[in-house]
DOKOL-132538 format. One record per residue (C-alpha): x, y, z; chain; residue in three letters. Coordinates in steps of 0.5 Angstrom, whole numbers, plus 500, padded with zeros to 3 digits. Layout:
<pts>
{{X, Y, Z}, 'A', 'Ala'},
...
</pts>
This chain:
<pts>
{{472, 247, 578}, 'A', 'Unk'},
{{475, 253, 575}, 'A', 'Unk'},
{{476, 259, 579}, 'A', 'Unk'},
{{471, 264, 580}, 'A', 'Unk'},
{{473, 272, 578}, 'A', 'Unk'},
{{471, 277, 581}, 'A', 'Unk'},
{{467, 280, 575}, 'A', 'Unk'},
{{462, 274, 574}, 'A', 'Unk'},
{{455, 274, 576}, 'A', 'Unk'},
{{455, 271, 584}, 'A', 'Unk'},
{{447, 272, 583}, 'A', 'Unk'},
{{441, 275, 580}, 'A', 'Unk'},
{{436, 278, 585}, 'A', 'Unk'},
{{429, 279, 581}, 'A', 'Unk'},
{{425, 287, 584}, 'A', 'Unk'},
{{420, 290, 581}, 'A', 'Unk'},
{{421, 295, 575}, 'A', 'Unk'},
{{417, 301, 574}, 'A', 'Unk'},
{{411, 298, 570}, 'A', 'Unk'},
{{412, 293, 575}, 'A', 'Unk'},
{{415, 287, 571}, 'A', 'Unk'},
{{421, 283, 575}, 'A', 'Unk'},
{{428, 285, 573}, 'A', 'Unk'},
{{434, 280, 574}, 'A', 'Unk'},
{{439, 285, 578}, 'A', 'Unk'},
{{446, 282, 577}, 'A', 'Unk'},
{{451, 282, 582}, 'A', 'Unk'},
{{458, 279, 581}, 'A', 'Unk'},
{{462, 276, 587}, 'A', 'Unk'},
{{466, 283, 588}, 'A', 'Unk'},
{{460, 286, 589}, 'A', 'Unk'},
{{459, 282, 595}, 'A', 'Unk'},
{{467, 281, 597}, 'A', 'Unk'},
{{467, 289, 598}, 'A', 'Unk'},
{{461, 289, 603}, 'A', 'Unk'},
{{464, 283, 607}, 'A', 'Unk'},
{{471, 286, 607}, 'A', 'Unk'},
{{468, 293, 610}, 'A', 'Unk'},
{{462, 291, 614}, 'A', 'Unk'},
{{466, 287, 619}, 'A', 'Unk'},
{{472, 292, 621}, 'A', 'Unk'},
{{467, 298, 621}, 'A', 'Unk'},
{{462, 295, 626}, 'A', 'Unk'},
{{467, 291, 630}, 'A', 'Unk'},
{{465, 286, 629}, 'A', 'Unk'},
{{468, 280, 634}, 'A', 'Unk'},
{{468, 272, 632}, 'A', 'Unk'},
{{463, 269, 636}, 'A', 'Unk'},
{{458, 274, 636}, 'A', 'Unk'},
{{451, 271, 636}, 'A', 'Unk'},
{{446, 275, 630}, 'A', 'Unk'},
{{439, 274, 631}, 'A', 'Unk'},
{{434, 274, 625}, 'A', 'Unk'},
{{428, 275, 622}, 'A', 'Unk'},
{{428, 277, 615}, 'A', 'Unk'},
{{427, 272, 608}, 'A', 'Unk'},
{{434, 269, 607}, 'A', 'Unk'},
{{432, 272, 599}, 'A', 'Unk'},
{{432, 278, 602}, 'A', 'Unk'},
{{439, 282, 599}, 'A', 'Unk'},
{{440, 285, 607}, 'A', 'Unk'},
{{439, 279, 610}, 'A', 'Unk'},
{{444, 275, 604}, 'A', 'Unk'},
{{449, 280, 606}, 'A', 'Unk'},
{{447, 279, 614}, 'A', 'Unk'},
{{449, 271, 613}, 'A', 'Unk'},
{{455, 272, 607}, 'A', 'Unk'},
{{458, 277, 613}, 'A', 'Unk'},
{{457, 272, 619}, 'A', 'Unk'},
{{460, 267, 615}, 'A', 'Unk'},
{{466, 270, 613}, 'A', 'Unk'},
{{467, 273, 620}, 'A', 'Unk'},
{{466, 266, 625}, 'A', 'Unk'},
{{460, 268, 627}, 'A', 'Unk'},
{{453, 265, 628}, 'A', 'Unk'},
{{446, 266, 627}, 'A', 'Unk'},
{{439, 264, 629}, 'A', 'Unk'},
{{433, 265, 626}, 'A', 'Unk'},
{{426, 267, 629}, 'A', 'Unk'},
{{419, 270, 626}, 'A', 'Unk'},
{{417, 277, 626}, 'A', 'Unk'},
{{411, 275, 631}, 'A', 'Unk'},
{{412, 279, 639}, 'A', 'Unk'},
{{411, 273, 643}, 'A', 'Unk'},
{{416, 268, 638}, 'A', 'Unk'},
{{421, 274, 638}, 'A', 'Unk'},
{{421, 276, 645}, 'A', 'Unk'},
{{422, 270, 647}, 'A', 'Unk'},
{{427, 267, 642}, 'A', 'Unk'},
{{432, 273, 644}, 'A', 'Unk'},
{{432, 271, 652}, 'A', 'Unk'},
{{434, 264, 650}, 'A', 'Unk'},
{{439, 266, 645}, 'A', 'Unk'},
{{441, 273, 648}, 'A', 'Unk'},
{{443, 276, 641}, 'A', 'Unk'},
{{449, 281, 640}, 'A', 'Unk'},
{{447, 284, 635}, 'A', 'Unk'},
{{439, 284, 631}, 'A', 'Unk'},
{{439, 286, 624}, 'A', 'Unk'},
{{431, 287, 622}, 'A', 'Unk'},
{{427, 292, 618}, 'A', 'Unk'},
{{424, 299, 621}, 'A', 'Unk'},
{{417, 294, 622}, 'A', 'Unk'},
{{420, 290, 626}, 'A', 'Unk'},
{{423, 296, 630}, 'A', 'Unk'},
{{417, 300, 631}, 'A', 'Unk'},
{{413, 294, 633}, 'A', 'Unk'},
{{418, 293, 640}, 'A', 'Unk'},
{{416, 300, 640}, 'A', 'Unk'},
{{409, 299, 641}, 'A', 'Unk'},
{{409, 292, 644}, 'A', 'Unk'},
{{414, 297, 651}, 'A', 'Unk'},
{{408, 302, 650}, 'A', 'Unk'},
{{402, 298, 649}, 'A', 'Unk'},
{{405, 294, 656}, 'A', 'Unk'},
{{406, 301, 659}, 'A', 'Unk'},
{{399, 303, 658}, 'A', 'Unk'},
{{397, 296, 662}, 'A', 'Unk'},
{{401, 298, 668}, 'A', 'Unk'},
{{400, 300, 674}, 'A', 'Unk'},
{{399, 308, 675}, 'A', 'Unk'},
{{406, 309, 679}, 'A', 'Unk'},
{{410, 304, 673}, 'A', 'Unk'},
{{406, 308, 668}, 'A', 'Unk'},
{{408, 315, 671}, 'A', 'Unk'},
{{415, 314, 671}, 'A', 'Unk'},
{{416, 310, 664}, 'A', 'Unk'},
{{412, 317, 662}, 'A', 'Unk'},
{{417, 321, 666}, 'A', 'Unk'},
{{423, 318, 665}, 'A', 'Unk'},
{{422, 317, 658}, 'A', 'Unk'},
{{420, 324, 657}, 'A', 'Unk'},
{{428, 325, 661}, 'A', 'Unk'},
{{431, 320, 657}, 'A', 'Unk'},
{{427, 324, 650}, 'A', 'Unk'},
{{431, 330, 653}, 'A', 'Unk'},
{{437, 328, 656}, 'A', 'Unk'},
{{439, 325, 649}, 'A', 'Unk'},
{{438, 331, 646}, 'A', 'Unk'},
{{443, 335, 649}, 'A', 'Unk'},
{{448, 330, 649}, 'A', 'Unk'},
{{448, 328, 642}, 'A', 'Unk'},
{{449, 336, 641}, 'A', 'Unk'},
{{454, 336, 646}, 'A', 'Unk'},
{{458, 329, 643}, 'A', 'Unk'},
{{456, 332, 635}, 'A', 'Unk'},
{{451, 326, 634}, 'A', 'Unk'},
{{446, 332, 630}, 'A', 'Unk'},
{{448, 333, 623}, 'A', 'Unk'},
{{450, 339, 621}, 'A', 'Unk'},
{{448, 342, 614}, 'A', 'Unk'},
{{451, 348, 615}, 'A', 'Unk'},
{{458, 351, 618}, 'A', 'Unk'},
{{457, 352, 626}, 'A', 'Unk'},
{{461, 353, 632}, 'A', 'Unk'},
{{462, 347, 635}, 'A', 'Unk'},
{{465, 351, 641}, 'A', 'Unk'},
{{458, 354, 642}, 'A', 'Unk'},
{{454, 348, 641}, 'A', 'Unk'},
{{458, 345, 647}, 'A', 'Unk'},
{{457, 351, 651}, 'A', 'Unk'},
{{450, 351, 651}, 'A', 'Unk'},
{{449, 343, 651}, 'A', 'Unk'},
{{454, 341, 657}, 'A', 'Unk'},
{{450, 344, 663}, 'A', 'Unk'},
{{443, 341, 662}, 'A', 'Unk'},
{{446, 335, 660}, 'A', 'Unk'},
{{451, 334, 666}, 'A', 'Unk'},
{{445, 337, 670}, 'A', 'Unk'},
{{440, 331, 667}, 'A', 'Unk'},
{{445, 326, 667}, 'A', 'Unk'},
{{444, 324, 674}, 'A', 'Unk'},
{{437, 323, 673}, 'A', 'Unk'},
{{438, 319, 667}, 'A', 'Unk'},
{{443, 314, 670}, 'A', 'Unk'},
{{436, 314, 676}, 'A', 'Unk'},
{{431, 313, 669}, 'A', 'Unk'},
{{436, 307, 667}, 'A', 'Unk'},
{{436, 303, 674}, 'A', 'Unk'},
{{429, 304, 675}, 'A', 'Unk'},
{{427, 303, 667}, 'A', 'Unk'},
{{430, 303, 661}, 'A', 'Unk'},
{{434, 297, 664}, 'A', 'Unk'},
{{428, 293, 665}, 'A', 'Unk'},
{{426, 295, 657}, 'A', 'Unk'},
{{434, 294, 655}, 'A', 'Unk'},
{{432, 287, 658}, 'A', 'Unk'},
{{428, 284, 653}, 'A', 'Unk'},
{{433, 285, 648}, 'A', 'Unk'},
{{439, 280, 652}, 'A', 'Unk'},
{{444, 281, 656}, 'A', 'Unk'},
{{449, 281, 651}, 'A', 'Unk'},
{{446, 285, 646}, 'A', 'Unk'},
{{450, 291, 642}, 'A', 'Unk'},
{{446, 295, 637}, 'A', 'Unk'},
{{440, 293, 632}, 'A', 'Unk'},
{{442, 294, 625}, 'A', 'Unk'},
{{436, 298, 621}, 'A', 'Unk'},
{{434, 298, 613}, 'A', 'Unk'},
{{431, 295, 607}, 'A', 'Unk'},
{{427, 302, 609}, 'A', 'Unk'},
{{427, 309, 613}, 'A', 'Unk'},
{{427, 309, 621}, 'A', 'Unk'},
{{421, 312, 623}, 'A', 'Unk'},
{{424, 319, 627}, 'A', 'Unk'},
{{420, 317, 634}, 'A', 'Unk'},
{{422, 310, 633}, 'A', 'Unk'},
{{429, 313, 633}, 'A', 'Unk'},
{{427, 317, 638}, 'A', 'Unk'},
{{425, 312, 642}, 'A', 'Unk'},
{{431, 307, 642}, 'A', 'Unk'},
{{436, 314, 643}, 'A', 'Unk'},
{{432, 316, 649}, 'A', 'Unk'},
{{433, 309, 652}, 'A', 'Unk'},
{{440, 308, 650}, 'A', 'Unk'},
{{439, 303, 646}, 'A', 'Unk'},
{{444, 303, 639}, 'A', 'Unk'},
{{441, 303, 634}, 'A', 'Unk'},
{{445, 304, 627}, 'A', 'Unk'},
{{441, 305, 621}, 'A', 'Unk'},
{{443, 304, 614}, 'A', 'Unk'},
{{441, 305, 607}, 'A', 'Unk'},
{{442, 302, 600}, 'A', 'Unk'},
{{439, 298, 595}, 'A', 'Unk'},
{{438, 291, 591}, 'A', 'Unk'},
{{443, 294, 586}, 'A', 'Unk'},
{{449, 295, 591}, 'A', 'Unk'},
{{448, 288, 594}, 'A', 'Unk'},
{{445, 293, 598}, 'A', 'Unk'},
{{449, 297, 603}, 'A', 'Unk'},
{{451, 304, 601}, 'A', 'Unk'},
{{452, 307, 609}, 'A', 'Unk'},
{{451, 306, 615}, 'A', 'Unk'},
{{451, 309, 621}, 'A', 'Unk'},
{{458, 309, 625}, 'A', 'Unk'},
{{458, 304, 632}, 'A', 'Unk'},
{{463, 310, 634}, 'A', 'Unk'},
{{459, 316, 632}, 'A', 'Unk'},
{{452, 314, 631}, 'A', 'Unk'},
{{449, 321, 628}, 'A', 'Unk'},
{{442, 320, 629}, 'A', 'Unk'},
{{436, 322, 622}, 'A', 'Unk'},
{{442, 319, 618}, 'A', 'Unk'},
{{445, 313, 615}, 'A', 'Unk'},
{{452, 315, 617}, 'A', 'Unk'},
{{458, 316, 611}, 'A', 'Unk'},
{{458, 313, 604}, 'A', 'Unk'},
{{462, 306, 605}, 'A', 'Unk'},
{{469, 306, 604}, 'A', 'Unk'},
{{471, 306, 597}, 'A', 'Unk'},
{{465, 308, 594}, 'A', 'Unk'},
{{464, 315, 591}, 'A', 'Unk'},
{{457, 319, 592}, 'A', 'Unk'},
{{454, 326, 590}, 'A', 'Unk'},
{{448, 330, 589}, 'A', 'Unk'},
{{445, 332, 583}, 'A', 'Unk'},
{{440, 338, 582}, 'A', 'Unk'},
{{434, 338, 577}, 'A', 'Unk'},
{{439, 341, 572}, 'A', 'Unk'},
{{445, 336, 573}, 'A', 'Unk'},
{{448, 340, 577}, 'A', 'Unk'},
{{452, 337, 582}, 'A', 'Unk'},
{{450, 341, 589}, 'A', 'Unk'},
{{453, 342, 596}, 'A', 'Unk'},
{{452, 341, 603}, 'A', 'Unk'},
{{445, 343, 606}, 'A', 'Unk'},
{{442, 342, 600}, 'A', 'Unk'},
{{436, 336, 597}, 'A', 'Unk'},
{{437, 333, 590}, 'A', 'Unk'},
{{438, 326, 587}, 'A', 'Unk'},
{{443, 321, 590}, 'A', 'Unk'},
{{448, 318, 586}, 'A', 'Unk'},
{{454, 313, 587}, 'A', 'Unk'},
{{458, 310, 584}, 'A', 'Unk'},
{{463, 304, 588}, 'A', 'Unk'},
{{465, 296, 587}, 'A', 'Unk'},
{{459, 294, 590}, 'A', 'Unk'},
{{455, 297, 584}, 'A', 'Unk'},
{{451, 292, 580}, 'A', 'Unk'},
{{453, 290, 573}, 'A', 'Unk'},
{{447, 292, 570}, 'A', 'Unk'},
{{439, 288, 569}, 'A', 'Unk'},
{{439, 281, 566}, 'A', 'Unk'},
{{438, 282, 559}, 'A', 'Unk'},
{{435, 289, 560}, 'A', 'Unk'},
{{441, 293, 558}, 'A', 'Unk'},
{{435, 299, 556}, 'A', 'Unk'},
{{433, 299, 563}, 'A', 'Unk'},
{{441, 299, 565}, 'A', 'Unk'},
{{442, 305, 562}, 'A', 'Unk'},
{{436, 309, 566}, 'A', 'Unk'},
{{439, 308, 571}, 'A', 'Unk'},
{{447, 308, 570}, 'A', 'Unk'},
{{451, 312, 566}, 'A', 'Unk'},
{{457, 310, 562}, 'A', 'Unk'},
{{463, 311, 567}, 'A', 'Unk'},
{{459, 308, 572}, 'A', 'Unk'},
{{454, 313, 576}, 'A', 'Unk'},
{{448, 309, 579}, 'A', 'Unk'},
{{442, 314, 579}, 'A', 'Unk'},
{{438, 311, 586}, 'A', 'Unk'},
{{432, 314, 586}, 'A', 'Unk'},
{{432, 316, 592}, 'A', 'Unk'},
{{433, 324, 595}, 'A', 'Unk'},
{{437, 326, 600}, 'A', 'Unk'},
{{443, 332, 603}, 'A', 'Unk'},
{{450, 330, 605}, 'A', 'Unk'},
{{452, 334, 611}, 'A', 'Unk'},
{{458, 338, 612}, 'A', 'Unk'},
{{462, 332, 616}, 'A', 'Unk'},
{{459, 327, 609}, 'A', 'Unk'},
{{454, 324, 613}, 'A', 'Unk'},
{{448, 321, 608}, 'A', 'Unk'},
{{440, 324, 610}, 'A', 'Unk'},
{{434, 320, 606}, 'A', 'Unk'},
{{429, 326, 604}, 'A', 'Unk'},
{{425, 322, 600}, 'A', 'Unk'},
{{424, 318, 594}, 'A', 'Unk'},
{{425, 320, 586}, 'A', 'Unk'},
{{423, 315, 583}, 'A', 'Unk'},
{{416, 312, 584}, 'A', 'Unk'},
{{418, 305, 587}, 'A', 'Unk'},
{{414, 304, 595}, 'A', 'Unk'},
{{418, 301, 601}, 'A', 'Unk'},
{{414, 299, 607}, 'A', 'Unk'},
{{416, 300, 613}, 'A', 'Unk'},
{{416, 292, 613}, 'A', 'Unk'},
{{421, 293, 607}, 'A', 'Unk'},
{{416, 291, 602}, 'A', 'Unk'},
{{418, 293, 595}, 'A', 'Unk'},
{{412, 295, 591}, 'A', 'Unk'},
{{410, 299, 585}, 'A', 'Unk'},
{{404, 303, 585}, 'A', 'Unk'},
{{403, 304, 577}, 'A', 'Unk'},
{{400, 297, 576}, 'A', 'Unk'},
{{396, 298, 583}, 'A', 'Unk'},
{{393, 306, 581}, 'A', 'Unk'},
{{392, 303, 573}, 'A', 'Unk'},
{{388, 297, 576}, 'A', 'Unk'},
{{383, 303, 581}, 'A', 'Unk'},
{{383, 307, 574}, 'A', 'Unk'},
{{379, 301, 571}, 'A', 'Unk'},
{{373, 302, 575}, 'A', 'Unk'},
{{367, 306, 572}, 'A', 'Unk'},
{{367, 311, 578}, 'A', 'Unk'},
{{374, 313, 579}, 'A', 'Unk'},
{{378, 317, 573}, 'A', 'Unk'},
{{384, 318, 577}, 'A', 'Unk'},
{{389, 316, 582}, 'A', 'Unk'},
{{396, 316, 587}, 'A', 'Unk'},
{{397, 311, 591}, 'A', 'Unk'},
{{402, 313, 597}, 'A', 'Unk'},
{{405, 309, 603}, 'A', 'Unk'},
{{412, 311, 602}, 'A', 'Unk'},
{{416, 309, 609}, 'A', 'Unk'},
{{409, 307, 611}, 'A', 'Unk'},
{{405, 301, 615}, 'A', 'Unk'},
{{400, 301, 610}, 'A', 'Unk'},
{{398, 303, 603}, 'A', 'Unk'},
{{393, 309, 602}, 'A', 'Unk'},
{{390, 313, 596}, 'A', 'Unk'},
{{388, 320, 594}, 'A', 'Unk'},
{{382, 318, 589}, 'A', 'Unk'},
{{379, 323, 584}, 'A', 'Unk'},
{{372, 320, 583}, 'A', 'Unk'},
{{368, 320, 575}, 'A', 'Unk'},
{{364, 326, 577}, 'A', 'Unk'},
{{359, 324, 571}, 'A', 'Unk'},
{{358, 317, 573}, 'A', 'Unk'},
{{359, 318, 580}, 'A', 'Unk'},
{{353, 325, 580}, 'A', 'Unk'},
{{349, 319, 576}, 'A', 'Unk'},
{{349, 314, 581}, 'A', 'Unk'},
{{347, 318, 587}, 'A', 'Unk'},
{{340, 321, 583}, 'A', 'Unk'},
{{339, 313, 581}, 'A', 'Unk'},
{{340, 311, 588}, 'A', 'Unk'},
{{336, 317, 591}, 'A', 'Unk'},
{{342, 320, 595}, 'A', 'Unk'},
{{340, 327, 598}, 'A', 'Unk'},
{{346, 332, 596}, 'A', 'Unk'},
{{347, 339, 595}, 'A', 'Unk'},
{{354, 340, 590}, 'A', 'Unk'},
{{358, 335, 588}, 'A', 'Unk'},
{{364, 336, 593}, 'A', 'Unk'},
{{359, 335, 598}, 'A', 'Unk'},
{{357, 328, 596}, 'A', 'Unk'},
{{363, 325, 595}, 'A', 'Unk'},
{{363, 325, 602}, 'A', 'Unk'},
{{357, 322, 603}, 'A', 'Unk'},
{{358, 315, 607}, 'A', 'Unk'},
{{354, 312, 602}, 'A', 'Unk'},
{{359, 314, 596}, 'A', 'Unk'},
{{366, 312, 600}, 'A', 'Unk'},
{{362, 304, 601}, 'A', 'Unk'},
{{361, 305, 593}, 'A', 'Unk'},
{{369, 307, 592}, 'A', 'Unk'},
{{370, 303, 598}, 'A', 'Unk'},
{{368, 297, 594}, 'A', 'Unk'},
{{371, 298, 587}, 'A', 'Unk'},
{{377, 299, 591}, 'A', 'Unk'},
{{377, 293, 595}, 'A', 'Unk'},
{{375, 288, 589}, 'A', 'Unk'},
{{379, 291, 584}, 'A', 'Unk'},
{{386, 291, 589}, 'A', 'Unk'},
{{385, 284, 591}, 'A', 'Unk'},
{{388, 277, 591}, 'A', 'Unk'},
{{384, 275, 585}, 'A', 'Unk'},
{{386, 280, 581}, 'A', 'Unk'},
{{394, 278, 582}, 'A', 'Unk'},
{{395, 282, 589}, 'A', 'Unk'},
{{399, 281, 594}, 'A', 'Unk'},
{{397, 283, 601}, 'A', 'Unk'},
{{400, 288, 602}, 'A', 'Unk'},
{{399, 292, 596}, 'A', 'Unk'},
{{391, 293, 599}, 'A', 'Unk'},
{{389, 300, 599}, 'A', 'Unk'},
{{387, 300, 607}, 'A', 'Unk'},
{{385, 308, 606}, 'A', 'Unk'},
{{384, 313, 601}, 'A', 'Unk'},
{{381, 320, 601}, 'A', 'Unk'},
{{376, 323, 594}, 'A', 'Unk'},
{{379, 329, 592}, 'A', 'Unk'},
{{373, 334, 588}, 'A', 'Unk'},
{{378, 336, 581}, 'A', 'Unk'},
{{381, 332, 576}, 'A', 'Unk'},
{{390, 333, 578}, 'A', 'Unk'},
{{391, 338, 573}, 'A', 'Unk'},
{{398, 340, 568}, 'A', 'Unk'},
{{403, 344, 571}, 'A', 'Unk'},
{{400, 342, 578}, 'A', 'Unk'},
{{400, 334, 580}, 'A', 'Unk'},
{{401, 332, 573}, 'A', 'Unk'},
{{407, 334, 568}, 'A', 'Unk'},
{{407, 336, 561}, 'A', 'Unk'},
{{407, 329, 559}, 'A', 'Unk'},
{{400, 328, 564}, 'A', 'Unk'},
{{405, 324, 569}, 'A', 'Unk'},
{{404, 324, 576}, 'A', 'Unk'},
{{408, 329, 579}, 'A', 'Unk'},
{{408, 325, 585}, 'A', 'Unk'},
{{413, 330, 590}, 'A', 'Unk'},
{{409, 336, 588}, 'A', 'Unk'},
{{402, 331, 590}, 'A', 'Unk'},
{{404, 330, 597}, 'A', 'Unk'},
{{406, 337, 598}, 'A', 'Unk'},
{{400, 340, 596}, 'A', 'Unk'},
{{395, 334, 599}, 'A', 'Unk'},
{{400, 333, 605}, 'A', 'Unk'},
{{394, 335, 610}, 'A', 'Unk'},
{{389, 330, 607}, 'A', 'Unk'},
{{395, 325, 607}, 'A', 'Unk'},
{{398, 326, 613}, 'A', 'Unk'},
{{390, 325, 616}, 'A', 'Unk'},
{{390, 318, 613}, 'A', 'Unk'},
{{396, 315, 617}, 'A', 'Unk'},
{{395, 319, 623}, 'A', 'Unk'},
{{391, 313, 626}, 'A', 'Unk'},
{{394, 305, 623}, 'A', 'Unk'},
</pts>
């Protein structure tokens, strides 16, 4: 067999394009053997160390995970996302290390929570009180060790001044919290275990939270299936919490502005990248390759975000339409929106869910047909704006969408809209829709934020 080049294609992983049709994202050799030549050193790794996973091996994170293992003489178990299995696979295993998706992170978190609720009246006031010590103590010392991203030049002289008596104050309490608390959680995860690998989606802030308080390391990082697919990471050495830690080594990155204009420190726009982890370009779909990659190589990822001054990446958002669940499910919310406009009682749709559990929905109903329904079916209402917030109007939108978003229309299971809220006017151009009568997505969930934040507020 002929030697292998770096440049050949070592795989083609299938993700949905923005219609939703599967484009083949070719990745060479090189573009794996730079991830398995960097991650090792940068997380210290140890030969020897045991993985404990439970993310699909077609999964680009999980790929990299066993490519990574492999190189380095590790091993690796697998497990199920399911609470009980996975507890109890990590004492049988006790894992140095667990790489998983934010879901599963925020499900540990839950399960700790849900456990405390069940507790004893003293157990439960003193997880309460400790946890609200650790949610403090760590604050301070993340200021005080640099572990809070810096947008803008500060003094660090100061910001040690002011962190340094309440932490060395609380720091005895914190290591009290530790004996009586934080280890009997920290237990559950092995005795041998180092850090929690976190991406395939955002790290939910009060999961982040969470594990800081507790002293549990938890690295998240961030790239795409097109860069095979680790762009950052956060550093073992200096974990600086609410980002994804500094672009990879080798790999070039900026931010780019409305205009194109490439922006500075502090400031939002779209990430760009361009590095030997980025992909040779779609199978046979050199059109799309050329959306999202120029000519010298400057991968448009879609997403938003601000470097700090010290080069740290924070995700604000995402550019382009494609939805990540917090489970790491990629989902396209075009199909989903164009099938919810087929109905005879809705005009028009946003689906959102972005970093989410679940998917949900603003809804403008047909006025027209909809003001006919309710006078055929003699429900009372005074104006419109009144009846689509009658019970019976939301059972009818409730089943259009539940009949149209299903199983036998081609729809995953986690592509269903869970809820979804009607809005009284059509989107208008040059507010939710664009010139081109485009939805304008960041403009939407900033001007519906109340109602969108209204229907993740109870999951």
């Amino acid at each position: 067999v002929a030697k292998g080049q770096k440049s050949e294609i070592a795989t083609l992983i299938y993700t949905s394009g923005t219609t939703g049709d599967p484009k083949g994202v070719m990745l060479s050799h090189g573009n794996f053997l730079h991830q398995t030549d960097y991650l090792p050193s940068l997380l210290n790794l140890k030969s020897g160390e045991v993985f404990l996973s439970v993310l699909p091996i077609w999964h680009s994170f999980e790929r990299i995970v066993n490519y990574v293992i492999l190189k380095g003489g590790g091993s690796i178990a697998y497990s199920k996302p399911i609470g009980s299995i996975l507890l109890a696979d990590m004492a049988a295993v006790q894992p140095h290390w667990f790489p998983s998706v934010p879901r599963i992170w925020e499900s540990v978190m839950d399960s700790v929570n849900k456990n405390m609720k069940q507790a004893k009246p003293v157990i439960k006031a003193l997880f309460n009180f400790f946890m609200g010590i650790g949610g403090v103590f760590s604050y301070f010392k993340n200021h005080l060790f640099g572990l809070y991203p810096a947008f803008s030049p500060k003094s660090r002289v100061l910001e040690v001044a002011v962190s340094i008596i309440p932490f060395l104050l609380l720091w005895p309490v914190w290591k009290l919290g530790d004996v009586l608390i934080y280890k009997k959680v920290k237990a559950k995860l092995g005795k041998r275990f180092i850090a929690g690998v976190s991406g395939g989606g955002a790290l939910p802030a009060a999961v982040d939270r969470f594990f800081n308080a507790l002293g549990v390391l938890i690295l998240e990082g961030y790239g795409l299936t097109e860069t095979a697919p680790v762009l950052g990471i956060r550093l073992r050495t200096h974990p600086v919490i609410g980002t994804v830690g500094p672009i990879h080594r080798g790999t070039e990155i900026r931010i780019v502005g409305e205009k194109g204009e490439i922006l500075g420190a502090g400031q939002k726009g779209v990430i760009q990248v361009r590095g030997p982890q980025v992909m040779l370009g779609y199978y046979k779909r050199p059109d799309l390759t050329a959306r999202i990659m120029t000519a010298d190589g400057w991968l448009d990822t879609g997403d938003l975000g601000m470097l700090s001054i010290n080069g740290e990446i924070k995700i604000t958002g995402r550019a382009k339409d494609t939805i990540v669940l917090r489970g790491g499910e990629n989902i396209e919310p075009v199909p989903i929106e164009q099938k919810l406009c087929e109905s005879q009682y809705i005009q028009q749709a946003v689906v959102l869910g972005q970093d989410e559990k679940f998917l949900t929905a603003l809804l403008v109903p047909r006025q027209e047909n909809v003001t006919a329904w309710a006078v055929e079916n003699k429900i009372p209402f005074a104006d419109y704006e009144t009846l689509i917030q009658q019970p019976e109007v939301k059972e009818l939108i409730d089943y259009e969408v539940s009949s149209l978003i299903s199983a036998k229309s081609g729809f995953k299971a986690f592509e269903r809209i869970f809820k979804f809220d009607l809005l009284p006017l059509p989107f208008q151009p040059g507010k939710e829709l664009s010139a081109k009568q485009e939805l304008k997505r960041h403009a939407i969930m900033e001007i519906y934020k109340k109602q969108i934040k209204a229907m993740f507020a109870k999951d």
